[in-house]
C-alpha positions as CSV (number, residue, x, y, z in Angstrom):
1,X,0.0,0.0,0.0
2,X,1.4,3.4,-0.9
3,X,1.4,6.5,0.8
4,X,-1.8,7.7,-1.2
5,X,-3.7,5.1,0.4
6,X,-2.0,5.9,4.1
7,X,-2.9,9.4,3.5
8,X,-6.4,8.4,2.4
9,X,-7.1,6.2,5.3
10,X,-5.6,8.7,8.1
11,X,-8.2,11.1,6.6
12,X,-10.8,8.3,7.4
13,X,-9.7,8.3,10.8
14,X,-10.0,12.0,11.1
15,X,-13.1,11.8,10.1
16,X,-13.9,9.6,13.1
17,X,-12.5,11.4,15.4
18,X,-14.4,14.4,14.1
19,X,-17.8,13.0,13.8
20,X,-17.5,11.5,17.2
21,X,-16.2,14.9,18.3
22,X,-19.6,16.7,16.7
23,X,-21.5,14.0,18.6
24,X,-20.4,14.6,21.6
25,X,-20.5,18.7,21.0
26,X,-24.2,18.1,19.6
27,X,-25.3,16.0,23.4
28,X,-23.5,18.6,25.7
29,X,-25.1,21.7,23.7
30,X,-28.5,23.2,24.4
31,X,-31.3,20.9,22.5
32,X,-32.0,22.6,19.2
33,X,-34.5,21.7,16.3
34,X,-32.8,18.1,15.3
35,X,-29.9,18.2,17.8
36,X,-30.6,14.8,18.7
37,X,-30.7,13.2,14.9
38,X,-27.3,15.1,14.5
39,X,-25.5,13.4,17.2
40,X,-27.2,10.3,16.4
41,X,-26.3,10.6,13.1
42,X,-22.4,11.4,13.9
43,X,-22.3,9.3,15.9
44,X,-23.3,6.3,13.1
45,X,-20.9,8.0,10.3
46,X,-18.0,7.5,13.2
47,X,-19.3,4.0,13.0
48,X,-18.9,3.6,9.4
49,X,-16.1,5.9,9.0
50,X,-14.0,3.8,10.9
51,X,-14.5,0.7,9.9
52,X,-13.9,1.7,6.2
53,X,-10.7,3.3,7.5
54,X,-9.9,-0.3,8.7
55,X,-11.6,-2.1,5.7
56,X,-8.4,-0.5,3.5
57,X,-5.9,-0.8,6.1
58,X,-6.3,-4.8,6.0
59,X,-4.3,-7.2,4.4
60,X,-6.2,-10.5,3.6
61,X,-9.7,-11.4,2.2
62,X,-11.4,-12.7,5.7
63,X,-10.2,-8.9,7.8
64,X,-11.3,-6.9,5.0
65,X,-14.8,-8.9,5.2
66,X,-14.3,-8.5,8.8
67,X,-14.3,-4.7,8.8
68,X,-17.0,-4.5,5.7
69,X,-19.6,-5.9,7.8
70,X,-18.8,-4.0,11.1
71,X,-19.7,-0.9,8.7
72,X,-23.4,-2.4,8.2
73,X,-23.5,-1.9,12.0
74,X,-24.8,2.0,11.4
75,X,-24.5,2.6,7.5
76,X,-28.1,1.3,6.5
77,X,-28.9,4.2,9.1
78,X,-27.3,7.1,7.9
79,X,-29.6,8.2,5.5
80,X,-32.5,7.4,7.9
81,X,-30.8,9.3,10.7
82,X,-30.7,12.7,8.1
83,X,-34.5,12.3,7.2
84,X,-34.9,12.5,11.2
85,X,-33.1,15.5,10.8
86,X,-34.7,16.9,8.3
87,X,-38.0,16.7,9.7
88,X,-37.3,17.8,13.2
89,X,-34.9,20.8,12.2
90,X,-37.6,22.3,9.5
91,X,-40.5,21.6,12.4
92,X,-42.5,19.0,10.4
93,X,-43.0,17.0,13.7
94,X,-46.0,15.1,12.0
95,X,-43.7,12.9,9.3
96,X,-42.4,11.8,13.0
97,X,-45.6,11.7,15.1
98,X,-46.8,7.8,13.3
99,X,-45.6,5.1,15.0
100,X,-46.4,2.6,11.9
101,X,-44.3,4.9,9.1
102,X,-41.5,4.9,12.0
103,X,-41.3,1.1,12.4
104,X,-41.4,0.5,8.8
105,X,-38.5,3.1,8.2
106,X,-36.7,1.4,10.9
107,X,-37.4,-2.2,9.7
108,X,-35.5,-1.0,6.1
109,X,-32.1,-0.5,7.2
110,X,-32.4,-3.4,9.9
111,X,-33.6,-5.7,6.6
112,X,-30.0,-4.2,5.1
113,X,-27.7,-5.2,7.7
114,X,-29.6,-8.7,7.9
115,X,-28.9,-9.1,4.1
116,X,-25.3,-7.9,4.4
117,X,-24.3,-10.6,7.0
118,X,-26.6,-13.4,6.2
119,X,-24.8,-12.9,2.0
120,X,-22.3,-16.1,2.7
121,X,-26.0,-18.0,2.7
122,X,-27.9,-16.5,-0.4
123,X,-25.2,-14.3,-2.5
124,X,-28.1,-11.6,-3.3
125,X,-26.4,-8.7,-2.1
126,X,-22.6,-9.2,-3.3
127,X,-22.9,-12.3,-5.9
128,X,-18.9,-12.6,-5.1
129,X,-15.8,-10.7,-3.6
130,X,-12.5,-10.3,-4.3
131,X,-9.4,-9.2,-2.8
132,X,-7.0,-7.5,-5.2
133,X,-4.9,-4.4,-5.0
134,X,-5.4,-1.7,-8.2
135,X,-1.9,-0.2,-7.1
136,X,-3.3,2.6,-5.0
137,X,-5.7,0.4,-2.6
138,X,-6.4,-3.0,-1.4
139,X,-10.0,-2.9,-2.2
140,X,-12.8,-5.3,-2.3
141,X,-14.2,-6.0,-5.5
142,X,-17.7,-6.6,-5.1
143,X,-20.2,-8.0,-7.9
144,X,-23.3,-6.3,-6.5
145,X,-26.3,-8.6,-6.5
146,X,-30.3,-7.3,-6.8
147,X,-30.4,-6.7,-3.2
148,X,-27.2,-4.1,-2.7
149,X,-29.7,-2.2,-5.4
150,X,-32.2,-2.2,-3.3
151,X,-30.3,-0.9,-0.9
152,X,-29.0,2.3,-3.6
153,X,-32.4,3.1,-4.1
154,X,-33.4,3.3,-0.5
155,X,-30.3,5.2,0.1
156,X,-31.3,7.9,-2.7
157,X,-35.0,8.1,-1.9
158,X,-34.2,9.0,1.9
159,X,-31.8,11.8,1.0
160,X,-33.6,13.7,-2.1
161,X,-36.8,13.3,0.4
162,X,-34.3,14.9,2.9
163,X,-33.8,17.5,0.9
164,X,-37.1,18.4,-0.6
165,X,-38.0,18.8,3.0
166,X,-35.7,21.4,3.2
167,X,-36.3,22.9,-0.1
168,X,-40.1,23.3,1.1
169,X,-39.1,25.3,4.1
170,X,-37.2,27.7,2.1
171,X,-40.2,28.4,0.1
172,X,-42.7,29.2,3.3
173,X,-39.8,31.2,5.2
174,X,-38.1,34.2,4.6
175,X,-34.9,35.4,2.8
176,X,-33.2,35.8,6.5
177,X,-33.6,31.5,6.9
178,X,-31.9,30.7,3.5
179,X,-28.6,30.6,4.2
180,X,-29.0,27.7,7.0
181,X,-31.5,25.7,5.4
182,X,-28.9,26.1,2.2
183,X,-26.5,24.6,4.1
184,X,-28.7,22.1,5.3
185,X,-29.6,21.0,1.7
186,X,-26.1,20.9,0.9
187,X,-25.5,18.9,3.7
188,X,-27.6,16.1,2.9
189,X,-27.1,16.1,-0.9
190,X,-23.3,15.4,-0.3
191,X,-23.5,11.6,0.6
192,X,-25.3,11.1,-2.7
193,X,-22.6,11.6,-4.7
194,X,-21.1,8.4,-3.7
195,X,-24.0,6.6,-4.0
196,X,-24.2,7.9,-8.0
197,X,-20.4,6.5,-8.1
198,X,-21.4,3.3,-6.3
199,X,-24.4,2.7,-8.4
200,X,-22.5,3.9,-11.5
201,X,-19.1,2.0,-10.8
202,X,-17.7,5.3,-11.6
203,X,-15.9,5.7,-8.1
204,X,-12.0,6.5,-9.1
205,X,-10.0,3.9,-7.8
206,X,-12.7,2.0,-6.7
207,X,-12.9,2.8,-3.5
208,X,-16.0,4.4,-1.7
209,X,-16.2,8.1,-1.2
210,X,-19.3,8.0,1.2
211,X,-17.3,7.5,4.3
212,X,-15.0,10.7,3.6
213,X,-18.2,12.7,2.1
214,X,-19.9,12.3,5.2
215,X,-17.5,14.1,7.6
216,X,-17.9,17.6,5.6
217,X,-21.5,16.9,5.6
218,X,-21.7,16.6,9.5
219,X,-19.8,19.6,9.6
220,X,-22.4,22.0,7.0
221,X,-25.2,20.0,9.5
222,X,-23.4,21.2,12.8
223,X,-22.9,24.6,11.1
224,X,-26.6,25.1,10.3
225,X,-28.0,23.8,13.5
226,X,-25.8,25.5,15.7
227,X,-24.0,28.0,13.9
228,X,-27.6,29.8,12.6
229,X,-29.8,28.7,15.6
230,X,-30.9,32.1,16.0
231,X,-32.2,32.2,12.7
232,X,-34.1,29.1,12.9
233,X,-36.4,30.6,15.3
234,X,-38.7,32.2,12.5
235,X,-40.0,29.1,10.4
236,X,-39.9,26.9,13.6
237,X,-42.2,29.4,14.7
238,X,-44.7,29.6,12.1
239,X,-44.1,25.6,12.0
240,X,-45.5,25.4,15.2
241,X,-48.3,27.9,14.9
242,X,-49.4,26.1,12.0
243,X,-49.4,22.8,13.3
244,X,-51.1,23.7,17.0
245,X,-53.5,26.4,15.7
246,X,-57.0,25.8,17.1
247,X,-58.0,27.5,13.5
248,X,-58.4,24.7,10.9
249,X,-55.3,25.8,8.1
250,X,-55.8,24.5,4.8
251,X,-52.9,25.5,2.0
252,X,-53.9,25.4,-1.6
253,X,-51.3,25.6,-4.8
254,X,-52.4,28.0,-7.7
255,X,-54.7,25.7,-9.0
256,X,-56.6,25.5,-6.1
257,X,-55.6,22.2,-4.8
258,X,-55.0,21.5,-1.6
259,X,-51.1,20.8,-0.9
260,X,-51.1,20.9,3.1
261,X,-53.5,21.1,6.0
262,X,-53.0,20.8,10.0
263,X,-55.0,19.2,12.7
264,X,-57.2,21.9,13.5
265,X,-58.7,21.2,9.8
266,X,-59.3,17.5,10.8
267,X,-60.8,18.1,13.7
268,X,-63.5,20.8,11.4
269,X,-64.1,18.7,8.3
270,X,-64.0,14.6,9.8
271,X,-63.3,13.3,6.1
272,X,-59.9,15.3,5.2
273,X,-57.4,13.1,5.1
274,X,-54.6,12.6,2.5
275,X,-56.8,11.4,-0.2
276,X,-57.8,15.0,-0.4
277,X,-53.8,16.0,-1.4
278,X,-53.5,17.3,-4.4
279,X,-57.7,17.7,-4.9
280,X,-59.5,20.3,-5.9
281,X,-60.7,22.3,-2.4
282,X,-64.2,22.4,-3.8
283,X,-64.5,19.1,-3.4
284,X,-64.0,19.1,0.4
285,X,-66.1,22.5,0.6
286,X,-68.5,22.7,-1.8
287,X,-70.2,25.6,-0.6
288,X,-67.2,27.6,-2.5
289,X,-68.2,26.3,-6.0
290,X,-71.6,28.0,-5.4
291,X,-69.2,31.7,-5.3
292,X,-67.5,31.1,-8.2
293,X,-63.5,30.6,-8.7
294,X,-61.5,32.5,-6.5
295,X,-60.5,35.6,-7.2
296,X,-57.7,37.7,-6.5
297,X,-58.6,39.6,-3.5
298,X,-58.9,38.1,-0.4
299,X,-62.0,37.6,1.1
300,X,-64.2,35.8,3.9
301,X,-67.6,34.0,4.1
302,X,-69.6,31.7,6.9
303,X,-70.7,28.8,6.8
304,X,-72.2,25.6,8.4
305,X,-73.2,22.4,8.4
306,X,-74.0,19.3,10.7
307,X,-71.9,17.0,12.6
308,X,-73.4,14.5,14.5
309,X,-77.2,16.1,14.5
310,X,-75.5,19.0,15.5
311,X,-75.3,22.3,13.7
312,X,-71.6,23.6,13.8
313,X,-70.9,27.1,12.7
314,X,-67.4,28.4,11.1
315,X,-66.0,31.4,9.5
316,X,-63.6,31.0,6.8
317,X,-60.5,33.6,5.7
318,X,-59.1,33.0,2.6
319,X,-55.4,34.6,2.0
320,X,-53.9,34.8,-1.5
321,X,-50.3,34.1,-1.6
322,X,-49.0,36.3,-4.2
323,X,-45.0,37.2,-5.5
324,X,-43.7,40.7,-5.6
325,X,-45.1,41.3,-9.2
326,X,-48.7,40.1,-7.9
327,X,-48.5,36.4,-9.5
328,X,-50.6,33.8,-7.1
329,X,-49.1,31.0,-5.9
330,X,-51.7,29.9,-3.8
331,X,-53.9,30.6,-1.1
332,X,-54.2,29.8,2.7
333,X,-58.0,28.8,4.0
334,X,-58.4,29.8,7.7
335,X,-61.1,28.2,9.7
336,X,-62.5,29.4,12.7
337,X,-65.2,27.3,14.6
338,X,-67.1,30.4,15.7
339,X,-70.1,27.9,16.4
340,X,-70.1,29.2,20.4
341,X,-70.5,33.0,19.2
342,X,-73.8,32.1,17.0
343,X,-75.1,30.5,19.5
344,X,-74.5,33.1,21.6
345,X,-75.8,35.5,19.2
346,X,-78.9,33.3,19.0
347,X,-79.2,33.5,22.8
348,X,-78.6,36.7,22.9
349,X,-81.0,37.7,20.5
350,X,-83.8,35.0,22.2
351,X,-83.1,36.8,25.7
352,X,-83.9,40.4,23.9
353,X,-87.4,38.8,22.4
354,X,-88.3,36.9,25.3
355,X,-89.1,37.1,28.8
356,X,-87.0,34.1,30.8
357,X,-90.2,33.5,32.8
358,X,-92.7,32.5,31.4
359,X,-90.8,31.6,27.7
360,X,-93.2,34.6,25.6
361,X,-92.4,37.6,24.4
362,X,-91.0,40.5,26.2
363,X,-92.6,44.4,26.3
364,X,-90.0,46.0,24.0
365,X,-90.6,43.3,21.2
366,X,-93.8,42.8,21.6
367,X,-94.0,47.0,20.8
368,X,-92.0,46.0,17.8
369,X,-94.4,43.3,16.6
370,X,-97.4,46.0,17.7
371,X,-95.7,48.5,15.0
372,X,-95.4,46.3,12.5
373,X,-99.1,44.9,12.4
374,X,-100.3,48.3,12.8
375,X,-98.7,49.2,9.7
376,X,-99.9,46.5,8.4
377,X,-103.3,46.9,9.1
378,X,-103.1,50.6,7.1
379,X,-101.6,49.4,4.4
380,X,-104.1,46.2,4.4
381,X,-107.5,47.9,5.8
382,X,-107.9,44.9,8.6
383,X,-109.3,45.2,11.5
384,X,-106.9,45.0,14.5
385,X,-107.9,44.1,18.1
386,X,-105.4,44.2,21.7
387,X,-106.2,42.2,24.9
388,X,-104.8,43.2,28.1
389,X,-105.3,41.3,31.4
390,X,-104.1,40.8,34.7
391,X,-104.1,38.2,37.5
392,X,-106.4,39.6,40.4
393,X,-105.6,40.3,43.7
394,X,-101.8,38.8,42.9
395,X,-100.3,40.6,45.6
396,X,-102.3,38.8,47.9
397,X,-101.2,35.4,46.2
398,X,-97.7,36.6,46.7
399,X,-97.9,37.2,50.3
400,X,-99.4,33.8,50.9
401,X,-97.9,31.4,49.2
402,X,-94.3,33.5,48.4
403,X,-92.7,34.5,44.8
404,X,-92.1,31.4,43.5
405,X,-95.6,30.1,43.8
406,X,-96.9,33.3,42.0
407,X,-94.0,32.4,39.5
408,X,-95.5,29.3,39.0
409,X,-99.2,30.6,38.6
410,X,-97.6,33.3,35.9
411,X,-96.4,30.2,33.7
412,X,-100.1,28.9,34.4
413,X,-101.6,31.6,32.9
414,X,-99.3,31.7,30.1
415,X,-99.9,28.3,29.2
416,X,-103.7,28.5,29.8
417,X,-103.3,31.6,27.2
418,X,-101.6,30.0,24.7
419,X,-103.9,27.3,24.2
420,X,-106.6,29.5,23.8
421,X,-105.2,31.6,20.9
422,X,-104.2,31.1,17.7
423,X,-101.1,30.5,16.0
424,X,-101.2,34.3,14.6
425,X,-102.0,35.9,17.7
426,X,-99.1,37.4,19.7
427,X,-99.0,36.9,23.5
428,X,-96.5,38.9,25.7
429,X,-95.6,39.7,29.3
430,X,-96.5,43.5,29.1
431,X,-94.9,43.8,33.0
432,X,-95.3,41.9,36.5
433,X,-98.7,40.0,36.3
434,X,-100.3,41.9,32.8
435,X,-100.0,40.4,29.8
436,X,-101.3,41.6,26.5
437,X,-102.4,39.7,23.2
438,X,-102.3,41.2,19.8
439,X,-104.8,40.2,17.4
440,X,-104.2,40.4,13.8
441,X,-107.6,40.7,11.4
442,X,-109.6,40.2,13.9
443,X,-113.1,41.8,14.8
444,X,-113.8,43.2,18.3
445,X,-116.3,40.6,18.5
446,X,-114.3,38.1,18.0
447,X,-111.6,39.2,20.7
448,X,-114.5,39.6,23.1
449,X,-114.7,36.0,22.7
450,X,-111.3,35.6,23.1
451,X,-111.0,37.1,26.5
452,X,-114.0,35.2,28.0
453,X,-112.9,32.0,27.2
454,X,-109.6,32.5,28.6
455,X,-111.1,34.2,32.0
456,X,-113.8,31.4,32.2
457,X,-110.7,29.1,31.4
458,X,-108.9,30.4,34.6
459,X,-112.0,30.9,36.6
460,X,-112.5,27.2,36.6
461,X,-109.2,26.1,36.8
462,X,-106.2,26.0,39.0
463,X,-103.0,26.1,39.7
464,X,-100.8,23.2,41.7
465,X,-97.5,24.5,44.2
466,X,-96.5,22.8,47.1
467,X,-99.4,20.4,47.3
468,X,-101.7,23.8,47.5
469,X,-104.4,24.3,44.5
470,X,-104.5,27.6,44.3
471,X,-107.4,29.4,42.6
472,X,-107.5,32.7,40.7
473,X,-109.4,34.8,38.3
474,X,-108.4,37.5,36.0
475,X,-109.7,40.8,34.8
476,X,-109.5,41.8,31.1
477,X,-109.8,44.6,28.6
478,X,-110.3,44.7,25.1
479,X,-110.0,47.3,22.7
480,X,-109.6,47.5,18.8
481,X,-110.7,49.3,15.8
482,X,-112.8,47.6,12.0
483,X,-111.0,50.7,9.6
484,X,-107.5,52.2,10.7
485,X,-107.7,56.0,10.4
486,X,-104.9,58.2,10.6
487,X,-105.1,58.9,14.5
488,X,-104.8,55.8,15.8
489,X,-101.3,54.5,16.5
490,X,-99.7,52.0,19.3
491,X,-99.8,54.2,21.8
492,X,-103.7,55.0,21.5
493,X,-104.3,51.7,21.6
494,X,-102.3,50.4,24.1
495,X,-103.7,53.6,26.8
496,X,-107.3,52.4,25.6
497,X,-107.1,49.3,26.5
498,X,-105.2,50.1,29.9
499,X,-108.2,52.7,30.5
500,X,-110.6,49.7,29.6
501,X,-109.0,47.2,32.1
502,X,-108.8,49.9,34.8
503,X,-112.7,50.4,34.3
504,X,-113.6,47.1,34.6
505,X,-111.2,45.9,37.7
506,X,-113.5,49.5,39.8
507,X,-116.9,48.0,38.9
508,X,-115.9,44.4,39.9
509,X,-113.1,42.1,39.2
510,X,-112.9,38.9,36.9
511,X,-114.5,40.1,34.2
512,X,-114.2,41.6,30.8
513,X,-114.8,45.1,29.9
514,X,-114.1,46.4,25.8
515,X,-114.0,49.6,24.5
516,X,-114.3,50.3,21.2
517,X,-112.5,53.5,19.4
518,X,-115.5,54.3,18.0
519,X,-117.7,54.1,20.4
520,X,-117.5,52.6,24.3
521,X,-120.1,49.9,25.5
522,X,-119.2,47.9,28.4
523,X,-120.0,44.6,29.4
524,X,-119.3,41.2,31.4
């Protein structure tokens, strides 16, 4: 062996000391995005460094066998070791998070070193070896069998993904993260040069250049882990935010398929998975066909639909992602579940229509529904006709039994009410025990009839509270007009028919008393 070979194998052994050097700088340094894979992975190309180193260094066909199979101990792994990297430096935690794809990645390079030293049996990995010396090197000359491809191709697919992982970073971050991610991509790309030469028996003196490639390449990964940590902060960052969002993030390319998506949007629409990559969006929305393409501008729309009998709510952002001369290159969909503020809205709005006690409308709405049948009844020429009643002698009731019991007998009346009226007619709590029932084209006659049937409905019924049946009667007015004519209004009505009901309840309670606008009659 000349001195080229020395020199060549004392470079071997640098490289082991080096790698094993970066491994040990990598474990006693602050963690940092795929600090762990990096001393992993020195720590395997000190592994394989070596025993190459000693592979040239021996001197007969059984050492040199020896020393090529103590390589298989951690170069199968290598390239495995980078994807970790790769993944866990550019924040893309999820290619690690499945336990399946990691067993079956592992199960690869453990298949490889079970080939490599199970070949004396089945000759499908080296067909033969040789021993020989080509004047520079004693080298093993290996007649590569189907299986050592198989292990090329593995080789290559692992470090190009490697490397497109990286090269997708550098498109979602900014100019400022280049230069390490750069580095990065050099990094990996490195180690498959050798693996051309090996697959290509184009390696110059035969030998393999992988061991020696991969100290350099430890070195550009050590420089942009450590060297740049500061400014892998940034797409870490937005990383992270995109993957633990609680808005549903969908990315779509310019033509509007979708190309990335994280949990949040799983959790919103229960069918996304990957068989949606590279899809149109509209056919995981369809809502958005019905607005067209998108355009240019961003924009925002609701929408909703059911989950489990449930109606679920969401507001949806859409971002275009545009160059510096305005060409899209996409867009990002932001989901937000906003199901909690519609309901809330709903609630909201319920609480300002309704009175919480007895579950009918409120006096303020109820003046709103008076204006707009009013207006109505100009417009239409019907006849319009308002009840108002109370509970008699409440405050007594009250005293008695206490406020929940005359609670109780307000829902009493209200349900007694309702059953009487029809679905047109509006009933509302006008304040404490009166209530007041608008009726739409109907004839005073007609709510005359009305009233009595609900006083002689409460007159002979009762109300149950604490084992007590308590008995009440109620007094009513009635007022109402055949033609609307320019003075009458909500307010005239309404102080008619509190006149009328304050008339009857001084000649005698329980009882109901009508005024018409046209001319006042009374009667019981």
């Amino acid at each position: 062996m000349n001195h080229i070979a020395d020199m060549y194998s004392l470079l071997l052994f640098i490289s082991t000391i080096i790698a094993v050097g970066l491994s040990i700088y990598s474990i006693k340094s602050s963690p940092m995005p795929g600090s762990k894979y990096f001393a992993i992975l020195c720590g395997s190309v000190a592994i394989f460094s070596f025993g190459y180193g000693m592979e040239l260094q021996s001197e007969s066909l059984k050492v040199a066998l020896f020393w090529n199979k103590f390589q298989y101990l951690s170069g199968p792994f290598i390239g495995l070791f980078a994807f970790f990297l790769a993944a866990d430096y550019t924040g893309n935690k999820k290619l690690l998070k499945s336990k399946a794809r990691i067993i079956v990645l592992l199960l690869i390079p453990f298949s490889i070193t079970i080939i490599r030293y199970t070949n004396d049996f089945h000759h499908l990995y080296y067909t033969s070896v040789l021993y020989t010396s080509n004047g520079f090197f004693n080298i093993l000359i290996k007649n590569k069998g189907p299986l050592f491809t198989y292990y090329m191709l593995y080789l290559s697919f692992i470090m190009i993904y490697s490397s497109v992982i990286y090269l997708k970073t550098i498109f979602n971050s900014s100019s400022i993260n280049h230069v390490p991610i750069s580095i990065m991509i050099i990094a990996s790309l490195l180690p498959w040069l050798s693996i051309y030469m090996n697959i290509s028996n184009t390696a110059p003196f035969g030998i393999d250049y992988s061991a020696i490639l991969l100290c350099p390449s430890a070195i550009l990964y050590m420089f942009g882990i450590f060297k740049f940590r500061m400014l892998r902060t940034i797409p870490i960052a937005r990383n992270t935010v995109f993957h633990h969002s609680k808005d549903g993030i969908i990315i779509l390319d310019y033509n509007e398929n979708i190309i990335d998506y994280n949990e949040a949007a799983v959790l919103i629409f229960d069918q996304l998975t990957d068989k949606y990559l590279h899809q149109k969006i509209y056919n995981l929305l369809p809502e958005l066909m019905e607005r067209g393409t998108l355009r240019g501008e961003n924009e925002s729309f609701d929408f909703s639909f059911t989950k489990s009998g449930i109606e679920h709510y969401y507001s949806l952002e859409n971002i275009r992602l545009n160059t510096e001369n305005d060409y899209t290159l996409g867009w990002i969909f932001i989901i937000s579940d906003i199901t909690k503020l519609v309901n809330n809205q709903k609630r909201f709005e319920v609480y300002a229509t309704i009175d919480d006690l007895t579950n009918i409308y409120n006096r303020r709405f109820f003046i709103e529904l008076f204006n707009q049948e009013i207006n109505s009844a100009k417009k239409t020429k019907d006849p319009l006709c308002l009840i108002m009643y109370d509970i008699d002698f409440f405050k007594n009731i009250n005293d008695k039994y206490g406020h929940q019991a005359g609670d109780e007998i307000l829902r009493y009346v209200v349900a007694t009410s309702k059953a009487c009226i029809r679905a047109t007619d509006i009933v509302a709590r006008y304040g404490g025990d009166e209530f007041m029932i608008l009726l739409p084209e109907t004839k005073i006659d007609d709510a005359i009839a009305l009233a009595e049937r609900i006083r002689s409905q409460l007159e002979m019924g009762y109300c149950i509270y604490d084992n007590h049946k308590i008995n009440i009667t109620s007094s009513f007015g009635v007022t109402g007009f055949e033609n609307y004519t320019t003075d009458l209004s909500v307010e005239v009505l309404i102080n008619e028919v509190d006149k009328t009901l304050y008339q009857g309840k001084s000649s005698g309670r329980n009882k109901v008393t009508f005024r018409s606008l046209t001319q006042a009659t009374s009667g019981s």
